[in-house]
C-alpha positions as CSV (number, residue, x, y, z in Angstrom):
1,X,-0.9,1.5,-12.0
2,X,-3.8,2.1,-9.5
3,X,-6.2,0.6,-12.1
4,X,-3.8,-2.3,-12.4
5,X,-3.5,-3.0,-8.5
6,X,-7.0,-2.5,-8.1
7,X,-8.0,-5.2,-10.5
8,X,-5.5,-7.5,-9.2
9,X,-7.7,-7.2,-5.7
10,X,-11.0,-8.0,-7.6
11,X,-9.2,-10.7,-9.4
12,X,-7.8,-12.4,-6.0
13,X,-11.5,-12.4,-4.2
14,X,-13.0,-14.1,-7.3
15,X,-10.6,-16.8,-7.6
16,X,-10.7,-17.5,-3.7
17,X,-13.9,-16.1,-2.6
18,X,-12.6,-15.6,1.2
19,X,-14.3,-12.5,2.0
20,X,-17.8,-12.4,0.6
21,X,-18.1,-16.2,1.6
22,X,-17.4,-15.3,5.2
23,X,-19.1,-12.1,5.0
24,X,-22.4,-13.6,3.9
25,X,-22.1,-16.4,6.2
26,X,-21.6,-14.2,9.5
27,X,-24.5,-11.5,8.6
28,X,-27.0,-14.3,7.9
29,X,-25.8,-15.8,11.1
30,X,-26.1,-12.8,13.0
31,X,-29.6,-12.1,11.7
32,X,-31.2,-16.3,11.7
33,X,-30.3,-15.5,15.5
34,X,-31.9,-12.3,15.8
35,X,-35.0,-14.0,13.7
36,X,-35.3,-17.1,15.8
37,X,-35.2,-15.1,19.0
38,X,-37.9,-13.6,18.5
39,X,-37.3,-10.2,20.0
40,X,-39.0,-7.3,19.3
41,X,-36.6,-5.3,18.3
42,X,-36.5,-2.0,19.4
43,X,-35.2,1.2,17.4
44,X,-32.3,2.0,19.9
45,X,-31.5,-1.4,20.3
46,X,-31.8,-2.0,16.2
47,X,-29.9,1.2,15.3
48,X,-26.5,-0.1,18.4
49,X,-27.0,-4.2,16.8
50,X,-26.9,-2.7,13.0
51,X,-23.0,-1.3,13.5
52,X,-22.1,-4.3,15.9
53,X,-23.0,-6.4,12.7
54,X,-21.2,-4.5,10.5
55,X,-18.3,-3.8,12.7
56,X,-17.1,-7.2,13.3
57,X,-18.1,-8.4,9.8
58,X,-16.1,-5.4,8.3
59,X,-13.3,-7.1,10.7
60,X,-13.4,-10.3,9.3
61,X,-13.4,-9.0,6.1
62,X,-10.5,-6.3,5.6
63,X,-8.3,-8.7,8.3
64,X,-7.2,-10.6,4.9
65,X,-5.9,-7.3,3.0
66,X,-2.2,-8.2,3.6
67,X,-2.2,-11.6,5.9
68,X,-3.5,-13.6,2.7
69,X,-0.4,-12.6,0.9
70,X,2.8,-14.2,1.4
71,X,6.2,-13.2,1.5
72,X,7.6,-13.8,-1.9
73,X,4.8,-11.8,-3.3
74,X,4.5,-8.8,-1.1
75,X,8.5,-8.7,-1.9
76,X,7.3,-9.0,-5.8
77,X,5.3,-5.6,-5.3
78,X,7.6,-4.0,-3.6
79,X,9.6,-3.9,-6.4
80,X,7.4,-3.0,-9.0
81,X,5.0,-1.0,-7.2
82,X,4.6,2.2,-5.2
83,X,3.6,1.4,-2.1
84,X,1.1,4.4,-1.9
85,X,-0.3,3.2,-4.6
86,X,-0.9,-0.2,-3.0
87,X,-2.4,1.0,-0.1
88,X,-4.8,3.3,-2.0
89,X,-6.0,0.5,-3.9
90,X,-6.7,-1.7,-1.2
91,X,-8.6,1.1,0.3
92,X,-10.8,1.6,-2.5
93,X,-11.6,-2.0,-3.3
94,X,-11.8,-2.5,0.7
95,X,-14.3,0.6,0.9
96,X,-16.6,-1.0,-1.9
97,X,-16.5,-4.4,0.2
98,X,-17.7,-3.0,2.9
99,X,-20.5,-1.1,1.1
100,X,-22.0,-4.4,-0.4
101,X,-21.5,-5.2,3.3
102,X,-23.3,-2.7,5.1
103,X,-26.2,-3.2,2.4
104,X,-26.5,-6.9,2.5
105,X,-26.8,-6.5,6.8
106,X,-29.1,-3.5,6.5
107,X,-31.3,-5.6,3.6
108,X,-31.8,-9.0,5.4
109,X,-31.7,-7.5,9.0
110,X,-34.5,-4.8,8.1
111,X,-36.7,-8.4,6.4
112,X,-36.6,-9.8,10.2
113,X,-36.1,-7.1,12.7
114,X,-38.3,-4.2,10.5
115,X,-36.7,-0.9,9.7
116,X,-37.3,2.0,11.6
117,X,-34.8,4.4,9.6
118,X,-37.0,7.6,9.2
119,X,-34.1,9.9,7.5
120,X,-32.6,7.1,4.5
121,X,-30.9,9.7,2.9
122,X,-28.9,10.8,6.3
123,X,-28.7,7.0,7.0
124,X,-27.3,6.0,3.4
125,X,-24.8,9.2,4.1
126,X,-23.8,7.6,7.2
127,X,-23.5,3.8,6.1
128,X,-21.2,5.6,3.2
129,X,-18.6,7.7,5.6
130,X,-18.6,4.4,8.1
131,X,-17.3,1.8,5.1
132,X,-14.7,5.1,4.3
133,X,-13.7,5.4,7.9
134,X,-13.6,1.6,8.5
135,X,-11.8,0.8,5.1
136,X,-9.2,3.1,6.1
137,X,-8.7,2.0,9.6
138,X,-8.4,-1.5,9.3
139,X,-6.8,-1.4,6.0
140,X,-4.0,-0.3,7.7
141,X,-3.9,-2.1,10.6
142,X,-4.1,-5.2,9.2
143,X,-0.7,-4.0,7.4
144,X,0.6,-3.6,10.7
145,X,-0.9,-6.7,11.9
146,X,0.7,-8.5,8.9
147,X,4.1,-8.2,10.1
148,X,3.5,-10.3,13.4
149,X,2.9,-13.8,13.5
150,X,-1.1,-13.6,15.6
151,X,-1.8,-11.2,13.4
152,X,-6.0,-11.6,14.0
153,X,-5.1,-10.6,17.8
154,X,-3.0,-7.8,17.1
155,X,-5.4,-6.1,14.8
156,X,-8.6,-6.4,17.0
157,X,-6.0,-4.4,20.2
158,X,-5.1,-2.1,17.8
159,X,-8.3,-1.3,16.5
160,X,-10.3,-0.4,19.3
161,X,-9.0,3.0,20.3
162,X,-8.7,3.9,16.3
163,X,-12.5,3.0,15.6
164,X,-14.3,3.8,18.6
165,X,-14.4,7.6,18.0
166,X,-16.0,6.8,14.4
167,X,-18.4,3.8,16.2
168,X,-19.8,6.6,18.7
169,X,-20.0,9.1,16.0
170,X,-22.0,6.6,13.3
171,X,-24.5,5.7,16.3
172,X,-25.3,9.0,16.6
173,X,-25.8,10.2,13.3
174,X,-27.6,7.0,12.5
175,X,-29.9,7.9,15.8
176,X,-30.8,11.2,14.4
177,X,-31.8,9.1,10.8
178,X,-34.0,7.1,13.0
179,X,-35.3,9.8,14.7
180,X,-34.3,9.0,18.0
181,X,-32.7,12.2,18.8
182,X,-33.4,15.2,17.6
183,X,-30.5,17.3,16.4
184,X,-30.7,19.9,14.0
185,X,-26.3,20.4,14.1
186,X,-26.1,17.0,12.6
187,X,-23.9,18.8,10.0
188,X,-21.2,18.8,12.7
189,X,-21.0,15.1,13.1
190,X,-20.4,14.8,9.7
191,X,-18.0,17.3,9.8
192,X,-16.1,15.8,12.8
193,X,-16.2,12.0,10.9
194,X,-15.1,13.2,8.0
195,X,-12.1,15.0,9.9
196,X,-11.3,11.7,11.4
197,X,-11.1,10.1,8.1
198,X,-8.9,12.6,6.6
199,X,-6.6,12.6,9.6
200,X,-6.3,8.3,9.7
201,X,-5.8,8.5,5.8
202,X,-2.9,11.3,5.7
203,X,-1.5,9.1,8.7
204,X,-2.1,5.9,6.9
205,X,0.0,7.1,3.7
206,X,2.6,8.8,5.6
207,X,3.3,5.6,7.7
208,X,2.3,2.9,5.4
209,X,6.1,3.5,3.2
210,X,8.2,2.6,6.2
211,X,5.7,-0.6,7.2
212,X,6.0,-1.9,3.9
213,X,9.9,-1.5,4.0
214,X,10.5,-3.3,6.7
């Protein structure tokens, strides 16, 4: 069933292309900005500009997860479906979106701003754990979001407190990659973002049966 509902998500964004259209539209207008600026871009500044990219383009992105779907067929899955099967495999094919996100913005905006990543393999780990954390946050918040009629303003109220832990956290993990601070107990940032993650997803699957019923 979860190989079933997954495909069904890949199937939906190749017939109507919502996401990655407006995914590549908003990075490469984030960084033709950045490019005809002309500002020399510094590492603190690149590292806090990277997640602000990525952030608002993983918004626009997951935002669609339930809101693209109408009535008749979410009523259609409910009755065939578990519903914590659903969620999980929006949350997988949302994670891998936002992978092929965070790689497409770290690609073109390292062509035009240069990259100053000194760690990559701390980085990578870090652009990894932040599509994770964000695929599970707003995955589940846009189900919430869903049930009300301005659904784009609801999830972008709800969303601050939720990401803002794992946004500080990412910024500094990705400032040790870059070298800008130097912190050999790196291992507990990790530790404490993949806490956060556990907790939204065990929240996400206990709450997401009663959303869905209602």
């Amino acid at each position: 069933m979860l190989l079933i509902l997954l495909q069904k998500e890949f199937l939906l964004e190749f017939r109507q292309r919502y996401a990655l259209s407006g995914i590549v539209l908003y990075v490469f207008s984030m960084v033709f900005v950045v490019y005809i600026a002309s500002i020399k871009v510094q590492p603190q500044v690149w590292n806090v500009l990277f997640w602000l990219i990525v952030l608002f383009a993983s918004i626009n992105a997951v935002v669609k997860s339930f809101v693209q779907e109408s009535g008749a067929r979410q009523l259609y899955y409910y009755q065939i479906a578990d519903p914590s099967m659903l969620l999980l495999a929006k949350i997988i094919y949302n994670t891998l979106l936002l992978l092929v996100l965070s790689l497409l913005s770290f690609g073109t905006y390292s062509l035009v701003a240069g990259n100053p990543v000194k760690d990559l393999a701390l980085f990578s780990l870090t652009v990894v754990l932040g599509s994770i954390g964000f695929s599970i946050a707003f995955t589940f918040i846009a189900s919430i979001a869903a049930k009300a009629n301005n659904s784009a303003t609801l999830m972008a109220i709800l969303s601050f407190p939720v990401i803002l832990p794992i946004l500080l956290t990412l910024i500094r993990l990705s400032q040790i990659a870059l070298r800008l601070l130097q912190d050999t107990s790196y291992k507990k940032d990790i530790i404490n973002l993949l806490a956060i993650d556990a907790i939204l997803l065990t929240l996400t699957f206990v709450l997401f049966p009663f959303i869905w019923k209602d």
